[in-house]
MILO-529556 format. One record per atom (N, C-alpha, C, O): x, y, z; residue number from 1; residue in three letters; chain. Coordinates in nm, 3 decimals. Layout:
N
<rec xx="X" yy="Y" zz="Z" resi="NUM" resn="ALA" chain="A"/>
...
***
This chain:
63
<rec xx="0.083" yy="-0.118" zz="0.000" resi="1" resn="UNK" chain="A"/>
<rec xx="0.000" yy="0.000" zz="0.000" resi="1" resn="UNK" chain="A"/>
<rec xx="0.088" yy="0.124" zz="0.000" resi="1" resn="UNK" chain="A"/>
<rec xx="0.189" yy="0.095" zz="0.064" resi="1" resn="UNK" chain="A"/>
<rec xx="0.094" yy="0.248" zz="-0.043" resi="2" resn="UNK" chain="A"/>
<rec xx="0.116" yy="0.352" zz="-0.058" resi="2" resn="UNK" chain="A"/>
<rec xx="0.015" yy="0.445" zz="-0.072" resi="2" resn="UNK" chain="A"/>
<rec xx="-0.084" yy="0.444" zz="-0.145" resi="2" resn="UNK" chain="A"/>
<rec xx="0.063" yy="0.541" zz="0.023" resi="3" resn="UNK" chain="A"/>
<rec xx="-0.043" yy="0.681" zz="0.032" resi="3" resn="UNK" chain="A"/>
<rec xx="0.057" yy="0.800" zz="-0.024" resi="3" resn="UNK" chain="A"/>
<rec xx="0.174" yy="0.823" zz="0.006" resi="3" resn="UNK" chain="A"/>
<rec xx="-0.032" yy="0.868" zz="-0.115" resi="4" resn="UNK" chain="A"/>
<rec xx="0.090" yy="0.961" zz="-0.163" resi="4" resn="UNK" chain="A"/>
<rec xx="-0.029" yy="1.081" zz="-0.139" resi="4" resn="UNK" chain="A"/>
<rec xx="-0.119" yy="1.090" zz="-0.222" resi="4" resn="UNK" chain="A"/>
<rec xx="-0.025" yy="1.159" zz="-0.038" resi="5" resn="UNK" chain="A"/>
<rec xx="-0.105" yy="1.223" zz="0.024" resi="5" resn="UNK" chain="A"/>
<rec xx="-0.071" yy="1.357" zz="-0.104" resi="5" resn="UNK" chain="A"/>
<rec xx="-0.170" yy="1.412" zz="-0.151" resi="5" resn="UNK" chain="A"/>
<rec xx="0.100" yy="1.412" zz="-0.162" resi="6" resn="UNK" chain="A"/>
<rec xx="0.111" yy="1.524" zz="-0.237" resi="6" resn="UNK" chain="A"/>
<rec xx="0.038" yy="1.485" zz="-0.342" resi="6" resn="UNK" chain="A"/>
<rec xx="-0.057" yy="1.557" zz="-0.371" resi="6" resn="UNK" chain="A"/>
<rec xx="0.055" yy="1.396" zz="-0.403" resi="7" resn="UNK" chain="A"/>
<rec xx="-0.015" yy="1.367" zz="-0.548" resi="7" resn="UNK" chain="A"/>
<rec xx="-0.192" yy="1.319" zz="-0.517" resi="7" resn="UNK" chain="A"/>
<rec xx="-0.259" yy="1.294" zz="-0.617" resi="7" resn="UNK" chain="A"/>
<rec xx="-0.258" yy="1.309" zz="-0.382" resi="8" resn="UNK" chain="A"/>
<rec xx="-0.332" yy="1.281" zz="-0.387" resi="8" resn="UNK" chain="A"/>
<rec xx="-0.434" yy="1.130" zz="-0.426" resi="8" resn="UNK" chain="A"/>
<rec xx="-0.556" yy="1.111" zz="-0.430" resi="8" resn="UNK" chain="A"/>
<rec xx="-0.316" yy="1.042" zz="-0.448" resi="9" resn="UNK" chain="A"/>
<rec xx="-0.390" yy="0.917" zz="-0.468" resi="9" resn="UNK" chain="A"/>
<rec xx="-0.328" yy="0.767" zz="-0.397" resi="9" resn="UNK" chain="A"/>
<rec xx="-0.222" yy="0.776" zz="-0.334" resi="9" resn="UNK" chain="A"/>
<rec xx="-0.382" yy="0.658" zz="-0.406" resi="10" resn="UNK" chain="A"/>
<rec xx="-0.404" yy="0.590" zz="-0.302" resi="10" resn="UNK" chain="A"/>
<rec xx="-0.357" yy="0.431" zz="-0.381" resi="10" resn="UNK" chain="A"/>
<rec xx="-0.448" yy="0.378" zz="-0.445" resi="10" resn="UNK" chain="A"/>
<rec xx="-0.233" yy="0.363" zz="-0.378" resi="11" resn="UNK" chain="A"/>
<rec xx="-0.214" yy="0.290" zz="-0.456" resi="11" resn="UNK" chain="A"/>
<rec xx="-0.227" yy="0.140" zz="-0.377" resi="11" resn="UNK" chain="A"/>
<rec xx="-0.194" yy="0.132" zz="-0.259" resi="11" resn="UNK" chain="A"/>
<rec xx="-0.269" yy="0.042" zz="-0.438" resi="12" resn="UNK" chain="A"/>
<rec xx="-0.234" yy="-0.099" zz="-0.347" resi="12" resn="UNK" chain="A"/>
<rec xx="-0.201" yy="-0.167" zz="-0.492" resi="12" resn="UNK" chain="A"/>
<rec xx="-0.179" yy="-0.105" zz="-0.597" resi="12" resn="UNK" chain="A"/>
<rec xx="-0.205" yy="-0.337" zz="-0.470" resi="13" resn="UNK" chain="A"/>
<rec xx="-0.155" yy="-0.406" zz="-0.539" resi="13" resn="UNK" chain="A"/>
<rec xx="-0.319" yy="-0.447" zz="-0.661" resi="13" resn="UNK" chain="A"/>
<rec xx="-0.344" yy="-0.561" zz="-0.700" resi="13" resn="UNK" chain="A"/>
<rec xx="-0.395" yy="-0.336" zz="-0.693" resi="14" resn="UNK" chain="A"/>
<rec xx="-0.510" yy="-0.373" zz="-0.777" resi="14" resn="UNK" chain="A"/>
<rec xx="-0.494" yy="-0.274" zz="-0.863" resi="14" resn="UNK" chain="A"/>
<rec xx="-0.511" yy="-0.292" zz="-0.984" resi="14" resn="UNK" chain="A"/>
<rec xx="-0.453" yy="-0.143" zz="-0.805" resi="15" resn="UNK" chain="A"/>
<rec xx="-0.435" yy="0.018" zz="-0.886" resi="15" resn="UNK" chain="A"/>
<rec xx="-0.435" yy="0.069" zz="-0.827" resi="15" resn="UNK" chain="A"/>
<rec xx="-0.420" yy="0.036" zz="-0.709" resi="15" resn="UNK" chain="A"/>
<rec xx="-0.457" yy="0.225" zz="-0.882" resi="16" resn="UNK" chain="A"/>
<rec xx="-0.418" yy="0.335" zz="-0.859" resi="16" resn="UNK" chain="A"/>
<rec xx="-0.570" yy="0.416" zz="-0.824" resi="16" resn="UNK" chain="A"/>
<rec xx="-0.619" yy="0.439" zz="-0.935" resi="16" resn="UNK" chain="A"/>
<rec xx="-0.671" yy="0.474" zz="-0.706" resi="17" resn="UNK" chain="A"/>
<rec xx="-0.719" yy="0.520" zz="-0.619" resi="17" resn="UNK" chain="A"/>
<rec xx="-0.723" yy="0.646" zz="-0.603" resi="17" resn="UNK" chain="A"/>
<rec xx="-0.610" yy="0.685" zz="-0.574" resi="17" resn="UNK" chain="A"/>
<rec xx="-0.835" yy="0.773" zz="-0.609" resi="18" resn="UNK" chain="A"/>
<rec xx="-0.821" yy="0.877" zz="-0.559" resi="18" resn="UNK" chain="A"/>
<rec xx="-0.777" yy="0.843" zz="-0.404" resi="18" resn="UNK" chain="A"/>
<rec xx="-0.789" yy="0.724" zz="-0.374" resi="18" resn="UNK" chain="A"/>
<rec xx="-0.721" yy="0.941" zz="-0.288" resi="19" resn="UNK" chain="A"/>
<rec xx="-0.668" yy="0.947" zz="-0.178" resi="19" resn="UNK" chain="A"/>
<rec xx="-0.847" yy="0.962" zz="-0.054" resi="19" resn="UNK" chain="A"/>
<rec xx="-0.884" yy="0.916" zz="0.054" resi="19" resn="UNK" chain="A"/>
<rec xx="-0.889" yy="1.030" zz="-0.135" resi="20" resn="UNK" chain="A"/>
<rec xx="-1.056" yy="1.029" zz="-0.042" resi="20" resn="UNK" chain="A"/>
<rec xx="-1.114" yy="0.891" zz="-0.039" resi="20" resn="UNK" chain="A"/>
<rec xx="-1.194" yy="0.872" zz="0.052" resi="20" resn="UNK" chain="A"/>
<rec xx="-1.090" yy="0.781" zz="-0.128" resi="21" resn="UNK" chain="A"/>
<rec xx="-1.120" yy="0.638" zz="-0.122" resi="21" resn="UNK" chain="A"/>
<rec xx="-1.061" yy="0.573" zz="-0.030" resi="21" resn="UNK" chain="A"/>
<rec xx="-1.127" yy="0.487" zz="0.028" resi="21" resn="UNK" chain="A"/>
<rec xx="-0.905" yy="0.600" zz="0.012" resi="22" resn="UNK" chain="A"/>
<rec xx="-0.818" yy="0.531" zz="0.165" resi="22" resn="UNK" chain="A"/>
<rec xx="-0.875" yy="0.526" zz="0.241" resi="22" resn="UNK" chain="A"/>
<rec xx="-0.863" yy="0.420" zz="0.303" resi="22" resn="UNK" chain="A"/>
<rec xx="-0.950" yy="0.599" zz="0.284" resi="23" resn="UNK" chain="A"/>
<rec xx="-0.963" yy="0.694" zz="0.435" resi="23" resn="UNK" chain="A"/>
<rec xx="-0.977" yy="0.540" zz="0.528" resi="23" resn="UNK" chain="A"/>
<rec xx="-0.911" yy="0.518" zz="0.629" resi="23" resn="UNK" chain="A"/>
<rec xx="-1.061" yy="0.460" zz="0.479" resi="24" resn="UNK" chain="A"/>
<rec xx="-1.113" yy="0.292" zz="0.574" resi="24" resn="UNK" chain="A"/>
<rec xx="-0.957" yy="0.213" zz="0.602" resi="24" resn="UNK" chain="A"/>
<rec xx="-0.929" yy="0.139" zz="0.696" resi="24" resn="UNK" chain="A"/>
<rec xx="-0.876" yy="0.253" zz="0.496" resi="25" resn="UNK" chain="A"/>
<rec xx="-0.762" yy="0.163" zz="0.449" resi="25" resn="UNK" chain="A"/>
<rec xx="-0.675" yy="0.251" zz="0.539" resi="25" resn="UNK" chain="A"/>
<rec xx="-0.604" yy="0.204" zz="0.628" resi="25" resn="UNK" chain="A"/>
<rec xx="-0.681" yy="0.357" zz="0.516" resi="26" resn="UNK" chain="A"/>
<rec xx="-0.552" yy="0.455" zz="0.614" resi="26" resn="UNK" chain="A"/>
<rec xx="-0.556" yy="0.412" zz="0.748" resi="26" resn="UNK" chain="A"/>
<rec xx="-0.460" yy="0.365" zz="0.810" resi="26" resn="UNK" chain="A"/>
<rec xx="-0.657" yy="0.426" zz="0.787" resi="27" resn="UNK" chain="A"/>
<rec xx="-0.696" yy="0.417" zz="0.913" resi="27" resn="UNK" chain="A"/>
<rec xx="-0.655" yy="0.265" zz="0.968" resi="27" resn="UNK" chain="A"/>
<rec xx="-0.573" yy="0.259" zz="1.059" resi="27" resn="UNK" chain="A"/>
<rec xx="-0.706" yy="0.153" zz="0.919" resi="28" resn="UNK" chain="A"/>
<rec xx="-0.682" yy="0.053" zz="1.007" resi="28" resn="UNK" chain="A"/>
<rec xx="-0.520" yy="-0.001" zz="0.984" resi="28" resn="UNK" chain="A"/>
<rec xx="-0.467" yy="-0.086" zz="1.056" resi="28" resn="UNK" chain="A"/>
<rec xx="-0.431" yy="0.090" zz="0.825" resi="29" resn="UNK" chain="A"/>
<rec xx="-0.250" yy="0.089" zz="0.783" resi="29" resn="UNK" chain="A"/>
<rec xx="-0.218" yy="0.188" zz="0.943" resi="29" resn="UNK" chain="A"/>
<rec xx="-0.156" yy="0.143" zz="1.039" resi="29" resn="UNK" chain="A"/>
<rec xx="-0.261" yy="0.284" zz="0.937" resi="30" resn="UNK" chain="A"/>
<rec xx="-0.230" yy="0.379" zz="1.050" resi="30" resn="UNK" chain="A"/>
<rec xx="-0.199" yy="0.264" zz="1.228" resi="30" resn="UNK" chain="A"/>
<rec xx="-0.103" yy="0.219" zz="1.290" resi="30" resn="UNK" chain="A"/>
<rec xx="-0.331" yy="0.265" zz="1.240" resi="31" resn="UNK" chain="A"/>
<rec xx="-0.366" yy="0.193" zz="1.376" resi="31" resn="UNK" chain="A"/>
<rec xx="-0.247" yy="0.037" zz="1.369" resi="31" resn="UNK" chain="A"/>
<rec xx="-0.183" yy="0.019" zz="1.473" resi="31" resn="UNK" chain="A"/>
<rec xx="-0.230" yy="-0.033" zz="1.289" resi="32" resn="UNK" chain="A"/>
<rec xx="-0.131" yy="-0.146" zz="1.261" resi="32" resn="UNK" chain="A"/>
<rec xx="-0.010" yy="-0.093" zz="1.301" resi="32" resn="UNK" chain="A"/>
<rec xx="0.040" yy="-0.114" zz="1.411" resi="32" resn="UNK" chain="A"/>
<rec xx="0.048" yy="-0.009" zz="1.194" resi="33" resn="UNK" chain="A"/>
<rec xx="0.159" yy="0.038" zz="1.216" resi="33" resn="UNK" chain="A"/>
<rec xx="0.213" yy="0.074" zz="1.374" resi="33" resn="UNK" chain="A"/>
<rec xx="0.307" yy="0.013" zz="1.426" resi="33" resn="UNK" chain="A"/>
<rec xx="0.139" yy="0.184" zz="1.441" resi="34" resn="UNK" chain="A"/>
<rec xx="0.161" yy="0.208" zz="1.577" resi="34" resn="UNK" chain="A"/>
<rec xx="0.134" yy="0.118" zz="1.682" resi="34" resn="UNK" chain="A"/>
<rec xx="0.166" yy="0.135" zz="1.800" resi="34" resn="UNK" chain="A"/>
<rec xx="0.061" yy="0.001" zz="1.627" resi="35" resn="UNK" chain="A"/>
<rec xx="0.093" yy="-0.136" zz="1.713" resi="35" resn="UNK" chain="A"/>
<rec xx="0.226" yy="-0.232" zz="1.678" resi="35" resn="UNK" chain="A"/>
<rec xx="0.280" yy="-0.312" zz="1.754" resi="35" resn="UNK" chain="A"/>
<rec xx="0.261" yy="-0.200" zz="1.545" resi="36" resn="UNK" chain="A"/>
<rec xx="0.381" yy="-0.279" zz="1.536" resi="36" resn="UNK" chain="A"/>
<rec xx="0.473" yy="-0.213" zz="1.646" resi="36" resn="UNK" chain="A"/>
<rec xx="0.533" yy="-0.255" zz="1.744" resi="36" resn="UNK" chain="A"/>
<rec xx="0.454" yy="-0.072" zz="1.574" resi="37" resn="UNK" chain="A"/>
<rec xx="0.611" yy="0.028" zz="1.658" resi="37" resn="UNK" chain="A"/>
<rec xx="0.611" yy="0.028" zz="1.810" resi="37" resn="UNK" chain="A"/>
<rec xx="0.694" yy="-0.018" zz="1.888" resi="37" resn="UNK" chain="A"/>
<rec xx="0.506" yy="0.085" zz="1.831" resi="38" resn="UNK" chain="A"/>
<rec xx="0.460" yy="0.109" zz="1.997" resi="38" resn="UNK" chain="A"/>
<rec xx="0.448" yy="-0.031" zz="2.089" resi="38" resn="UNK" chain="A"/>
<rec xx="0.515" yy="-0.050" zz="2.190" resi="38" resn="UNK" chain="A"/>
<rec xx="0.363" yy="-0.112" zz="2.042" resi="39" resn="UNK" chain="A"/>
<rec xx="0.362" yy="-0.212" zz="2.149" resi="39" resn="UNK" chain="A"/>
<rec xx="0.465" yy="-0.340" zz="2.133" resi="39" resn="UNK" chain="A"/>
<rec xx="0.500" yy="-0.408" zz="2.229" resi="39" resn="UNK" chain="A"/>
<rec xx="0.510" yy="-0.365" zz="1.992" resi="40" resn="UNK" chain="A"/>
<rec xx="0.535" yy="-0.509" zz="1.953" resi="40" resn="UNK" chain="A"/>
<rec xx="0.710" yy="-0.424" zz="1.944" resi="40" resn="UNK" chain="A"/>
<rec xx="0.796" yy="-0.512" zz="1.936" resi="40" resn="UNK" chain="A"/>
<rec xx="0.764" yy="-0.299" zz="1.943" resi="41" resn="UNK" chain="A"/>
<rec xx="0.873" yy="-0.284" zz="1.889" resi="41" resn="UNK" chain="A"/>
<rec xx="0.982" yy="-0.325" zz="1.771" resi="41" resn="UNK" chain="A"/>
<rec xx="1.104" yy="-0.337" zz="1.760" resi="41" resn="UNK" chain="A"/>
<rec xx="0.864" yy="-0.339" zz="1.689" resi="42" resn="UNK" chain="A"/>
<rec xx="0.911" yy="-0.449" zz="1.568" resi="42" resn="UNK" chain="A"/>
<rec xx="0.967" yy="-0.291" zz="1.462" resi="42" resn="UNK" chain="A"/>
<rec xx="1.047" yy="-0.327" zz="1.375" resi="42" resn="UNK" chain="A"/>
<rec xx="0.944" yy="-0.168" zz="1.458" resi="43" resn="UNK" chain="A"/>
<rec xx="1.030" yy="-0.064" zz="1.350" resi="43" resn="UNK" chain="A"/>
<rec xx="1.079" yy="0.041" zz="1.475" resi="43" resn="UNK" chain="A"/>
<rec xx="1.030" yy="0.078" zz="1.581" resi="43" resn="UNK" chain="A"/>
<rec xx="1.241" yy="0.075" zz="1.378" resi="44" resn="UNK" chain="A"/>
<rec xx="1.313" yy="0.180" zz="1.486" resi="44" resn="UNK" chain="A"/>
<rec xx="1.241" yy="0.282" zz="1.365" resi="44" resn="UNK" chain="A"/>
<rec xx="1.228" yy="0.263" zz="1.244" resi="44" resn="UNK" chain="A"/>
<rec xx="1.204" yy="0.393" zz="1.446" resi="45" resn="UNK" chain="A"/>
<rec xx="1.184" yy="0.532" zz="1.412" resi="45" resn="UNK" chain="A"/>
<rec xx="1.244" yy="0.632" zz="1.453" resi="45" resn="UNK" chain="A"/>
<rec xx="1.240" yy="0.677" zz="1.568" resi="45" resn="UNK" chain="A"/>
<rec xx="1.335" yy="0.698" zz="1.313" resi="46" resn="UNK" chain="A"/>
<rec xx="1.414" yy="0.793" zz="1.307" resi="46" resn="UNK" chain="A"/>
<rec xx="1.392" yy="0.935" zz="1.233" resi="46" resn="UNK" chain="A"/>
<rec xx="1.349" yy="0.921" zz="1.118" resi="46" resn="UNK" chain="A"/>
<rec xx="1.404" yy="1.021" zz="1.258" resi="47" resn="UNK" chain="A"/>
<rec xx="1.370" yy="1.161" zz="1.204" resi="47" resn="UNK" chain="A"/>
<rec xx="1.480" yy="1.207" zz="1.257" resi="47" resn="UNK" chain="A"/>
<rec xx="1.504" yy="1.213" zz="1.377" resi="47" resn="UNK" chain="A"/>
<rec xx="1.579" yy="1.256" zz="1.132" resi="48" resn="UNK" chain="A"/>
<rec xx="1.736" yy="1.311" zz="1.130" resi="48" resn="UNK" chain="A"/>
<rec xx="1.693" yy="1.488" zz="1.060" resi="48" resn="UNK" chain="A"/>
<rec xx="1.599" yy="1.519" zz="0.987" resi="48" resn="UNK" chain="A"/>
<rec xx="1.795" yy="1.569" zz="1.113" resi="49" resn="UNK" chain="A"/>
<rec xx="1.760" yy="1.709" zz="1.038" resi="49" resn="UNK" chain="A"/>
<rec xx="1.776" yy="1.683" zz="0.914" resi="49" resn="UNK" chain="A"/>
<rec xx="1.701" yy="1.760" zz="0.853" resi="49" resn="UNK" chain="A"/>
<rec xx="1.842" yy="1.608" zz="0.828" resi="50" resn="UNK" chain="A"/>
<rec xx="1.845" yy="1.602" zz="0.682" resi="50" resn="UNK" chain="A"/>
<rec xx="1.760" yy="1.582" zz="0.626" resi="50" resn="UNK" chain="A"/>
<rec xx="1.740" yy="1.635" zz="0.517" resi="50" resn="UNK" chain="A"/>
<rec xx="1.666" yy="1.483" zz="0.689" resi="51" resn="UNK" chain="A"/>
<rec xx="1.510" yy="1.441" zz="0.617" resi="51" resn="UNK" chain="A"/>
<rec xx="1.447" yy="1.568" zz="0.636" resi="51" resn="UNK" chain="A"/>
<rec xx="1.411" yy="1.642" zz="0.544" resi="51" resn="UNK" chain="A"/>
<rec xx="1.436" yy="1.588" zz="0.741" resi="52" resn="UNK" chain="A"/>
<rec xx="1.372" yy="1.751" zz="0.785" resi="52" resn="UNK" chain="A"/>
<rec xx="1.366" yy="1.828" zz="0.683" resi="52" resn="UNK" chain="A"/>
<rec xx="1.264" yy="1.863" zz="0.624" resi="52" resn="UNK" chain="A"/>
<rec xx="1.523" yy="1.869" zz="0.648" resi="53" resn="UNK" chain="A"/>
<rec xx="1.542" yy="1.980" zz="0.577" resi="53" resn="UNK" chain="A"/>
<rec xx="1.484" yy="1.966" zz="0.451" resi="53" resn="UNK" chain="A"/>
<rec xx="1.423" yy="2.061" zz="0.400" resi="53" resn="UNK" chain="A"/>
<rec xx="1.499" yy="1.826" zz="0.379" resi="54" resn="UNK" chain="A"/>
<rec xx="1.477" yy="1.771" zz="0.260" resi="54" resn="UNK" chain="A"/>
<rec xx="1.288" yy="1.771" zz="0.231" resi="54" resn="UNK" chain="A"/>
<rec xx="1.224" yy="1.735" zz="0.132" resi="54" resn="UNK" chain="A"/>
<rec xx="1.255" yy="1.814" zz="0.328" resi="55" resn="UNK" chain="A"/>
<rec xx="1.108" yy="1.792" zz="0.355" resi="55" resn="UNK" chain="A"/>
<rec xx="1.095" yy="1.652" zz="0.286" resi="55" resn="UNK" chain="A"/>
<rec xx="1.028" yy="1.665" zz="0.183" resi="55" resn="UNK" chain="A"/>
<rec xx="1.131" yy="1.533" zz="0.304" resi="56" resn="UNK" chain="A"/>
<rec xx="1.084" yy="1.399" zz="0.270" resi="56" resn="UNK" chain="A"/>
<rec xx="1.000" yy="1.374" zz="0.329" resi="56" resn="UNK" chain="A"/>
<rec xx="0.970" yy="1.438" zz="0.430" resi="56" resn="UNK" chain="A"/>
<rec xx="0.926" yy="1.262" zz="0.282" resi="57" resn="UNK" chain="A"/>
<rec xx="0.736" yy="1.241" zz="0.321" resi="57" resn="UNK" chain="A"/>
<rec xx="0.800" yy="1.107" zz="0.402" resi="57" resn="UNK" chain="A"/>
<rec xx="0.871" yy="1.030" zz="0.337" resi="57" resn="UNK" chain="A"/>
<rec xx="0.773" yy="1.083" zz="0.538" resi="58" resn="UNK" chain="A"/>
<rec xx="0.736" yy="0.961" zz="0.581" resi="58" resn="UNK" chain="A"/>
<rec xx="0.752" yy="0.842" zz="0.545" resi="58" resn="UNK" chain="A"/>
<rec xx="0.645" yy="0.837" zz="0.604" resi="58" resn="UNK" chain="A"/>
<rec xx="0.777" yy="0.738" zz="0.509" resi="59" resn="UNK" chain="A"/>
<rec xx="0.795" yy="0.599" zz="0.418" resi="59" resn="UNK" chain="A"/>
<rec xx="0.779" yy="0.493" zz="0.503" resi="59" resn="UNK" chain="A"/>
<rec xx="0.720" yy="0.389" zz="0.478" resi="59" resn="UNK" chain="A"/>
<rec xx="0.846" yy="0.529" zz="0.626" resi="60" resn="UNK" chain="A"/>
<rec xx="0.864" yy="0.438" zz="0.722" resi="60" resn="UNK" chain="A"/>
<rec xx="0.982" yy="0.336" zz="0.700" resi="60" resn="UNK" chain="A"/>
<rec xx="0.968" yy="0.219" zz="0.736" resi="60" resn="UNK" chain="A"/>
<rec xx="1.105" yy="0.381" zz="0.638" resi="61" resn="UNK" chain="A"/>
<rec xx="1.192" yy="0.329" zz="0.586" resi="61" resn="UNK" chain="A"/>
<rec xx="1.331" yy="0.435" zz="0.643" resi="61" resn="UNK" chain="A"/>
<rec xx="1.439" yy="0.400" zz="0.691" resi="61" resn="UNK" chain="A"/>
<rec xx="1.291" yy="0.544" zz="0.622" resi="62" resn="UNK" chain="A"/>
<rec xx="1.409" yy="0.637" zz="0.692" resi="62" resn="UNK" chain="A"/>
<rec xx="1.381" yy="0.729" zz="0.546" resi="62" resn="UNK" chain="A"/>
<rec xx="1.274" yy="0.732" zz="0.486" resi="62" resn="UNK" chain="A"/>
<rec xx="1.498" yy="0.797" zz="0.511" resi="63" resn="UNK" chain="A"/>
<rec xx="1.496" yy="0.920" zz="0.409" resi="63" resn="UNK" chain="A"/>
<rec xx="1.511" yy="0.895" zz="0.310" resi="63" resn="UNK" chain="A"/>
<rec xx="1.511" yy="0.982" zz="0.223" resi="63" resn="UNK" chain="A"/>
***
């Protein structure tokens, strides 16, 4: 899944999605994710000034 919130659309492994169609899909990618990170400690999360500066979007991969 990919959310590309600048371009506005919403991709999984069927196609390509306006971003107002996610919203069911964001939400329960969202809520997963912060149970992986938060409770299960399964991703390190890093935010360095270079990403900062670079204004890079999120990936959950690093920069």
């Amino acid at each position: 899944m990919d959310f590309d919130f600048n371009c506005k659309v919403f991709q999984n492994m069927v196609g390509v999605y306006g971003i107002k169609s996610a919203v069911e899909n964001y939400q329960v990618w969202e809520s997963n994710f912060l149970s992986y990170w938060l409770e299960m400690d399964v991703f390190t999360v890093t935010i360095s000034p270079e990403c900062l500066a670079k204004k890079v979007k999120f990936t959950g991969i690093g920069c």
